[in-house]
C-alpha positions as a LaTeX table, in Angstrom:
\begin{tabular}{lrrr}
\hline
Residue & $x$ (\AA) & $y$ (\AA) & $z$ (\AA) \\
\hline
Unk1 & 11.30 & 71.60 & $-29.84$ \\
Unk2 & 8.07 & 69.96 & $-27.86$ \\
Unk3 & 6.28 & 73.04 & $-27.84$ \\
Unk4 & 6.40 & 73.60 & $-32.15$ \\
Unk5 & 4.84 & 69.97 & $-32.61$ \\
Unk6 & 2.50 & 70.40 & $-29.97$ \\
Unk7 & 1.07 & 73.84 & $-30.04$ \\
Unk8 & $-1.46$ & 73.54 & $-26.65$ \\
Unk9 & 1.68 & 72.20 & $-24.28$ \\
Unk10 & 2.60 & 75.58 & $-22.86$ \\
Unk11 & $-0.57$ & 77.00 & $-21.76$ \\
Unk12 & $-2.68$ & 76.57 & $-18.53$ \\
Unk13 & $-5.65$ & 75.10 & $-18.24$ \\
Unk14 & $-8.30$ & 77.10 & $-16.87$ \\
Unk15 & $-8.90$ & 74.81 & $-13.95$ \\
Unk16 & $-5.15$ & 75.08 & $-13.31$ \\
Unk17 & $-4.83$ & 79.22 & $-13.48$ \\
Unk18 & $-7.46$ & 79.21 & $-10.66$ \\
Unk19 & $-5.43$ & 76.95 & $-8.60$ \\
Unk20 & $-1.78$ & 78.83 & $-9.20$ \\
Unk21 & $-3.92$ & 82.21 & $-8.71$ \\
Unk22 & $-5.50$ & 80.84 & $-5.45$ \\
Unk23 & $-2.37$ & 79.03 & $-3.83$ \\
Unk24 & $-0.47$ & 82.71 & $-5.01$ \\
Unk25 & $-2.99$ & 84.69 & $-2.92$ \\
Unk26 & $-2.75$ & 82.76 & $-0.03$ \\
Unk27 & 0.86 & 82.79 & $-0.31$ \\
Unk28 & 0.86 & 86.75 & $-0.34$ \\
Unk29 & $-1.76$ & 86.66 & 2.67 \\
Unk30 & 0.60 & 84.39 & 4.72 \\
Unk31 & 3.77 & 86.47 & 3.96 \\
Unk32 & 1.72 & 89.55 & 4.38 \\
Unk33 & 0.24 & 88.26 & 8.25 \\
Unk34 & 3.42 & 87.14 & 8.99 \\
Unk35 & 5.17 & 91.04 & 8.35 \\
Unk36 & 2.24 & 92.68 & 9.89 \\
Unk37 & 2.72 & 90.54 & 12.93 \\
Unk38 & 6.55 & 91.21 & 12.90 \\
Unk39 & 5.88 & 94.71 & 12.77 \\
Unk40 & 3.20 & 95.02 & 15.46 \\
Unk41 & 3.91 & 92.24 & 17.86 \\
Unk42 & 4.97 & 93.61 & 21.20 \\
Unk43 & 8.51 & 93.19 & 22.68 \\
Unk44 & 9.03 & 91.49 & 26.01 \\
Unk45 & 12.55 & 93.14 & 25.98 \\
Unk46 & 11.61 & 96.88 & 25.41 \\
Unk47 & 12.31 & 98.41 & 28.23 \\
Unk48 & 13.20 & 98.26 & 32.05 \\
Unk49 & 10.30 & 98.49 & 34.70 \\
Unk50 & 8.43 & 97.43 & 37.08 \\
Unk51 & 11.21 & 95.16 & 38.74 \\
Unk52 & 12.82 & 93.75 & 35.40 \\
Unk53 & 16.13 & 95.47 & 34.39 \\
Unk54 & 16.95 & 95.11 & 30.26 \\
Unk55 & 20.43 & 96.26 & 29.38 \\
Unk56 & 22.04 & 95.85 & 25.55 \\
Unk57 & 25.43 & 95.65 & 25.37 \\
Unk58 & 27.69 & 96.08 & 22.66 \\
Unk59 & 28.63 & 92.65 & 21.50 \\
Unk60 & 30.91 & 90.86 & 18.83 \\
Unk61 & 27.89 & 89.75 & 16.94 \\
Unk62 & 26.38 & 93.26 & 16.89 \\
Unk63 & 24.61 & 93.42 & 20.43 \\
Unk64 & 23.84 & 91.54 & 23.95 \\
Unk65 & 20.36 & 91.91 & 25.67 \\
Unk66 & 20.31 & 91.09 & 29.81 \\
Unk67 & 17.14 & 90.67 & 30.77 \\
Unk68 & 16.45 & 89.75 & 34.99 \\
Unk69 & 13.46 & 90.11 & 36.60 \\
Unk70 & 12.66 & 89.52 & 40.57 \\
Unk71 & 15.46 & 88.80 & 42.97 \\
Unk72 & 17.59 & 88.13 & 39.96 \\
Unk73 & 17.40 & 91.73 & 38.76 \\
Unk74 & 17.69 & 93.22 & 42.63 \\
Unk75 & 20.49 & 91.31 & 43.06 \\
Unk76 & 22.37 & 92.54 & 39.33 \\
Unk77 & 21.57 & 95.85 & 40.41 \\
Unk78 & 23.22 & 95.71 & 43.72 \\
Unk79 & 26.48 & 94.65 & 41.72 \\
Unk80 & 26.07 & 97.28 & 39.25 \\
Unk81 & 25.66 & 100.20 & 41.97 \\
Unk82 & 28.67 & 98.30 & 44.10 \\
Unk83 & 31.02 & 98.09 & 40.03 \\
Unk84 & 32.32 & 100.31 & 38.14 \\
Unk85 & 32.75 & 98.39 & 35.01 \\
Unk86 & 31.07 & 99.17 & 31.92 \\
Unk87 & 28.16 & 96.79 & 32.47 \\
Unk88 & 27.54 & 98.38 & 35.54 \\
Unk89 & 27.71 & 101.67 & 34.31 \\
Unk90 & 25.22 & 100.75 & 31.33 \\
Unk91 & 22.91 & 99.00 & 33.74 \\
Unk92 & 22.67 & 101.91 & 36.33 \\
Unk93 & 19.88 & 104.12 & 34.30 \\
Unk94 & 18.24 & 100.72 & 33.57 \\
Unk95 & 17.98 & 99.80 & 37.26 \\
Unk96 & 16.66 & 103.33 & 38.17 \\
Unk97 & 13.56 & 102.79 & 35.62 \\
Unk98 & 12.84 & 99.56 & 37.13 \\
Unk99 & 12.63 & 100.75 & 40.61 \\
Unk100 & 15.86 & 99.29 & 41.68 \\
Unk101 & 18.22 & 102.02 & 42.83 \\
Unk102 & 20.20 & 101.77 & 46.37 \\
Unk103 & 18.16 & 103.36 & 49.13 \\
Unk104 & 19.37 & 107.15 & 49.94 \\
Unk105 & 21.06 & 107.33 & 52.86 \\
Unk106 & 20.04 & 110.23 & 55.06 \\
Unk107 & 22.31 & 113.09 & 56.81 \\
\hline
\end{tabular}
């Protein structure tokens, strides 16, 4: 009922379209960075190698990342070579890209 006894109360101002079109665009740039960055940034969990082991598991929420590095990861590979659980057995390729296997004993 306003807006039929005062015709101008709806509409922008000028001065006020720039601002909603300029706080819009940088709204769009943000969201845009932010999925570019999603989409490129690397991920520290990848892959196993050079002495850190990642294994995924299957989990109850969906999925389980274990992620050791150093003496931590020479030591979980040890278990998983000494195991024959499914952790182990999920964790033995993963160990073998990072460098980790048991040494081969000889004849």
């Amino acid at each position: 009922m306003y807006a039929r006894t005062n015709p101008g109360a709806g509409r922008l101002t000028p001065r006020r379209r720039r601002i909603l079109a300029i706080v819009g665009a940088g709204v769009i740039l943000i969201l845009g960075g932010l999925g570019v960055w999603g989409a490129l940034a690397p991920d520290t969990y990848a892959g196993s190698g050079h002495g850190c082991v990642n294994v995924t598991l299957p989990s109850s929420t969906g999925g389980a990342t274990l992620h050791y590095c150093g003496s931590a990861a020479r030591s979980f590979c040890q278990a998983a070579f000494r195991s024959r659980d499914q952790i182990a057995l999920r964790a033995r390729p993963q160990c073998m890209l990072a460098g980790l296997a048991p040494a081969a004993t000889g004849p």
